[in-house]
C-alpha positions in Angstrom: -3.4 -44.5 2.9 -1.8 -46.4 5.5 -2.1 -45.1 8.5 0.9 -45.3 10.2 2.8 -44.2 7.7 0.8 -40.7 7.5 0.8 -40.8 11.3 4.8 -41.1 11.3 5.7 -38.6 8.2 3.2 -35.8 10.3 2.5 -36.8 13.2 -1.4 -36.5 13.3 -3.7 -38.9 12.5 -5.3 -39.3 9.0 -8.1 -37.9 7.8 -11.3 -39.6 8.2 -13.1 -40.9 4.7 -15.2 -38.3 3.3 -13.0 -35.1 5.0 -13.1 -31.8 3.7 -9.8 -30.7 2.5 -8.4 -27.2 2.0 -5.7 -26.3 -0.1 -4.0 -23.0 0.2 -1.3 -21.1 -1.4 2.1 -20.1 0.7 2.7 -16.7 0.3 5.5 -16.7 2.0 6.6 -14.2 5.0 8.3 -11.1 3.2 6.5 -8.1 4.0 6.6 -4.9 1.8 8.5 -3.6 5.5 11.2 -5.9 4.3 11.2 -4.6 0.9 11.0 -1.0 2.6 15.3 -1.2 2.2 17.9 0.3 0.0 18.3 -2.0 -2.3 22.0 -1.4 -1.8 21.5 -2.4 1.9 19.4 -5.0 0.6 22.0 -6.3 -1.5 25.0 -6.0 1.5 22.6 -8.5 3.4 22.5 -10.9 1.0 24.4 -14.3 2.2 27.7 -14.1 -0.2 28.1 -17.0 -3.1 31.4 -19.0 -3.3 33.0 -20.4 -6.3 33.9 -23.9 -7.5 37.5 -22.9 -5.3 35.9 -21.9 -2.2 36.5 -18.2 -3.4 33.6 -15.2 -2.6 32.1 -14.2 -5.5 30.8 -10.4 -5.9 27.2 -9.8 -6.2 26.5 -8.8 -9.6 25.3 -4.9 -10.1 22.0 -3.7 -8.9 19.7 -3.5 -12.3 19.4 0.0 -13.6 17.1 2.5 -11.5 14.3 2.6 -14.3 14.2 -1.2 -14.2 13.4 -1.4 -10.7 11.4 1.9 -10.5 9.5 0.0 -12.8 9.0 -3.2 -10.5 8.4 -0.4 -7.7 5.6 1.0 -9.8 3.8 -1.2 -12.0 4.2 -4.7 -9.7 4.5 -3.6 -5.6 2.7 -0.4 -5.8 -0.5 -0.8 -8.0 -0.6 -4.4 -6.8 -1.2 -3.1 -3.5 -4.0 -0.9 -4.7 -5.4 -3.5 -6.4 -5.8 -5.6 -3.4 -7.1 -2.9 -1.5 -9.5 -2.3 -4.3 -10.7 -5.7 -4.1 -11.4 -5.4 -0.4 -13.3 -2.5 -1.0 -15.6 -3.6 -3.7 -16.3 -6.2 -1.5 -17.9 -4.0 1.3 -14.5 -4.9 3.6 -12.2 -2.0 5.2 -8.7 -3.1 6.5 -8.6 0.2 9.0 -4.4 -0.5 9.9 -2.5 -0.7 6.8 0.8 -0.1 6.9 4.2 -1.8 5.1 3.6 -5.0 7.3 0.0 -5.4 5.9 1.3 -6.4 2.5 3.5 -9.6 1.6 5.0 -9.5 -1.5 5.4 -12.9 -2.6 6.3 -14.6 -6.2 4.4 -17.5 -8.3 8.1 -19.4 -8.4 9.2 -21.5 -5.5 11.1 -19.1 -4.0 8.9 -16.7 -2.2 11.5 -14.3 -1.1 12.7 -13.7 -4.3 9.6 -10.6 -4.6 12.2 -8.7 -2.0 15.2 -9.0 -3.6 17.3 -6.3 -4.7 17.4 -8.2 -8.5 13.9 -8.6 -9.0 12.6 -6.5 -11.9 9.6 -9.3 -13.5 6.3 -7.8 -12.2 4.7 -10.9 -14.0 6.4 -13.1 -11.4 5.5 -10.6 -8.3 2.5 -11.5 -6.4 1.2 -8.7 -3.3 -1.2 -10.0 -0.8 -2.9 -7.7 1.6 -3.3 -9.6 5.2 -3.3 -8.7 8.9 -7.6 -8.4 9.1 -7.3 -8.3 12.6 -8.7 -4.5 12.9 -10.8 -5.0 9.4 -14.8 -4.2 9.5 -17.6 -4.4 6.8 -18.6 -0.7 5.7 -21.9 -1.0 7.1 -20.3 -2.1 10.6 -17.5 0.8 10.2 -19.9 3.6 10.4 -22.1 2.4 13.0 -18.8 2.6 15.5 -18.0 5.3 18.0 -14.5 5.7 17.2 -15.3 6.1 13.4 -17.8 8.8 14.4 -15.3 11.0 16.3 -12.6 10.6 13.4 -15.4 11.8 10.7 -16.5 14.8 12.8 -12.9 15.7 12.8 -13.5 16.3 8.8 -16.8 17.5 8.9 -18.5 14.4 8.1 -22.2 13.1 9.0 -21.9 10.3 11.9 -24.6 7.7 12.5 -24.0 8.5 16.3 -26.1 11.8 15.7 -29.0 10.3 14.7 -31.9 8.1 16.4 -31.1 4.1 16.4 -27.6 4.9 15.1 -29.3 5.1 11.5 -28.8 7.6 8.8 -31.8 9.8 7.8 -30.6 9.5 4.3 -29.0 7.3 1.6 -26.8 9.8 1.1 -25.3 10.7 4.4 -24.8 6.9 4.6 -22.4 7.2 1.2 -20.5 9.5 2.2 -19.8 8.0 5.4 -19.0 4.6 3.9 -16.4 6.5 1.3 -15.0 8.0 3.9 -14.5 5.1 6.0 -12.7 3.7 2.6 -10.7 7.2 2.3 -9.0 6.2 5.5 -7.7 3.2 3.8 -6.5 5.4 0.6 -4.9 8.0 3.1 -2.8 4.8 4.7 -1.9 3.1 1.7 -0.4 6.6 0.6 2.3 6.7 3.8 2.9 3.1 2.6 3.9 4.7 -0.8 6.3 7.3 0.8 8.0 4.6 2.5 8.7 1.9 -0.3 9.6 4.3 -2.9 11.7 6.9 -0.6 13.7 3.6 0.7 14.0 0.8 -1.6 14.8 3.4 -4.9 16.9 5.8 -2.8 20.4 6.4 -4.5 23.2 5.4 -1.7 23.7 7.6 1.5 26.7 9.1 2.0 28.4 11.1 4.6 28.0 14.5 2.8 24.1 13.4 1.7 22.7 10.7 4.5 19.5 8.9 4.5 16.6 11.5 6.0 14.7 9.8 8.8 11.5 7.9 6.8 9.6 6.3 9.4 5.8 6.2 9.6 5.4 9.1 12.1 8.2 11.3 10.3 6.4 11.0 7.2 2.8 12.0 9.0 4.7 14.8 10.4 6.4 16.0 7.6 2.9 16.0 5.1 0.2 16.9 7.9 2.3 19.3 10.4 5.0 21.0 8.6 4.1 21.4 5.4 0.1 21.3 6.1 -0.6 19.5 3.4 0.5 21.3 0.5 1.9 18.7 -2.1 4.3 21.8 -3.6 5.8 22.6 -0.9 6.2 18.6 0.4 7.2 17.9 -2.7 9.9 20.8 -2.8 11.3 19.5 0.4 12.1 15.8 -1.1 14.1 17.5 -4.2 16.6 19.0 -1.8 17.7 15.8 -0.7 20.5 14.0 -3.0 19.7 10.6 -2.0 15.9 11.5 -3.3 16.8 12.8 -6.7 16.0 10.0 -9.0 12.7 9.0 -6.6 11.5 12.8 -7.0 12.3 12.6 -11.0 10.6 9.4 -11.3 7.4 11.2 -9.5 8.3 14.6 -11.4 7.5 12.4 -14.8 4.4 13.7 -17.3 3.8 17.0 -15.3 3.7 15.4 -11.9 1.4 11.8 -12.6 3.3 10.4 -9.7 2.8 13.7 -6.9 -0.7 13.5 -8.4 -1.4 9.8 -7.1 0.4 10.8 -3.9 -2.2 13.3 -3.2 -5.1 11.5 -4.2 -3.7 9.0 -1.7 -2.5 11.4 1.2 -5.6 13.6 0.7 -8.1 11.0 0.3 -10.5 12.3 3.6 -10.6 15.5 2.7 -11.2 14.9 -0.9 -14.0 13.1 0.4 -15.3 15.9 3.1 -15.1 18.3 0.6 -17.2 15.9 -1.7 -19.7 16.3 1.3 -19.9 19.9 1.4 -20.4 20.7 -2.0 -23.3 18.4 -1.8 -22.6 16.5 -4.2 -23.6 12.9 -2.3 -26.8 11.4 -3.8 -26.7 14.1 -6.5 -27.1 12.2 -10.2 -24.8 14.7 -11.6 -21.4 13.8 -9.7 -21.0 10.8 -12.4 -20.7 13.9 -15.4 -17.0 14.6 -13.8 -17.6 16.8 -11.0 -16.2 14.6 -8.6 -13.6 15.1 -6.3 -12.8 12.1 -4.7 -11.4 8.9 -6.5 -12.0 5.1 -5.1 -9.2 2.4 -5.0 -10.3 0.8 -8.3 -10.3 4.4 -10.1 -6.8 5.5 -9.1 -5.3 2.0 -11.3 -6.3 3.6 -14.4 -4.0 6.6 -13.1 -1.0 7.4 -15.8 1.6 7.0 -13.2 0.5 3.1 -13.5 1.1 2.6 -17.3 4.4 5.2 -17.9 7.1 3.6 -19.6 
């Protein structure tokens, strides 16, 4: 290498014989937030294409609604289980995901096309979970203060309670490690609301607008309104036009999709009530008495492989 050639194509000097290199792979900077559109928005944002005359050309149609409510499902959403799966199984918690914590990204050149109204190939669409700032090992998680309070809220042991911060038992330390990965679940389900209540809405109009479908609406909505009762949240979306083919979509097989959502949305106290019944460090919660579902168990979910 001559070094003032890589000196004045980088301006840096050249690596020293016997470096380390490290090669990584550009994701790209599209966020599921970005995705988090109406694709008929999306599409109006799109920089307009000009003919061989210097003419506009019109933006071909969106693909059809199953299409991309298959993209929706089977590429953005159970990737991003996935990944939070893998995070899990390797003793990590993320503790702040929300639609910026993903980037969707694609294996061609073009990262951005993962976020574009036209993309329907799931093989092509890559989702990365990022932002670790606030992320903690499980064993780490528990032993904190502010993890303590949160778990009391749900009736949950803390190690705060005890001598030396330590468990008296295996199985008080489970269940506070699977809660501490519930919190991740319950996130990730707001993150569901959002992308499939925005990007597969059906066009607002001024006789049937776009509901407000922010983070804190959502919370609201679920936790304070309609107390958690997936019926009665669930009602509340079918009587919104724009939400029609979104609540179909979820209405599909008796409900697979509401299901997911509430394994999701009800994660902690799936998990609370795991703790109650006593079931941590009992043998027999492996013969199908369980309650509570991990990261890795909700991909085998039907919603995941409908048609």
């Amino acid at each position: 290498i001559d070094p003032n050639e890589w000196y004045k194509s980088l301006g840096v000097k050249p690596p020293q014989p016997g470096s380390v290199w490290l090669a990584f792979d550009y994701h790209g900077l599209s966020t599921a937030a970005a995705y988090a559109v109406p694709a008929v928005i999306q599409k109006s944002k799109l920089p307009p294409k000009r003919g061989p005359f210097g003419g506009i050309i019109e933006p071909p149609p969106l693909p059809a609604f199953k299409d991309r409510a298959r993209y929706m499902v089977q590429g953005v959403l159970k990737g991003m289980v996935n990944a939070v799966a893998s995070a899990h199984e390797a003793g990590i918690i993320h503790r702040s995901i929300g639609r910026n914590s993903f980037i969707l990204t694609s294996i061609g050149q073009d990262k951005r096309e993962a976020v574009s109204p036209y993309a329907v190939s799931v093989e092509r669409l890559r989702v990365v979970l990022s932002d670790w700032g606030f992320s903690a090992t499980l064993e780490e998680a528990v032993q904190e203060k502010e993890f303590a309070q949160r778990a009391r809220l749900f009736d949950m042991p803390a190690a705060t309670s005890y001598p030396g911060n330590k468990f008296p038992t295996d199985g008080m330390k489970n269940a506070a490690m699977e809660f501490a990965m519930a919190e991740d679940l319950h996130a990730l389900g707001f993150v569901f609301l959002a992308m499939l209540f925005t990007t597969l809405a059906e066009p607002a109009t001024l006789s049937a607008p776009m509901p407000p479908n922010d983070d804190d609406t959502w919370q609201r909505l679920f936790s304070e309104i309609f107390e958690k009762d997936m019926t009665e949240f669930r009602d509340y979306c079918a009587n919104e036009d724009v939400w029609s083919s979104v609540v179909g979509l979820l209405d599909n097989e008796d409900g697979v999709g509401w299901d997911l959502l509430g394994d999701l949305l009800l994660a902690r106290e799936r998990v609370s009530q795991k703790w109650k019944d006593g079931k941590f460090g009992d043998p027999r919660e492996s013969e199908g008495g369980d309650s509570s579902v991990t990261a890795r168990q909700l991909l085998s979910k039907t919603f995941f492989t409908m048609k």
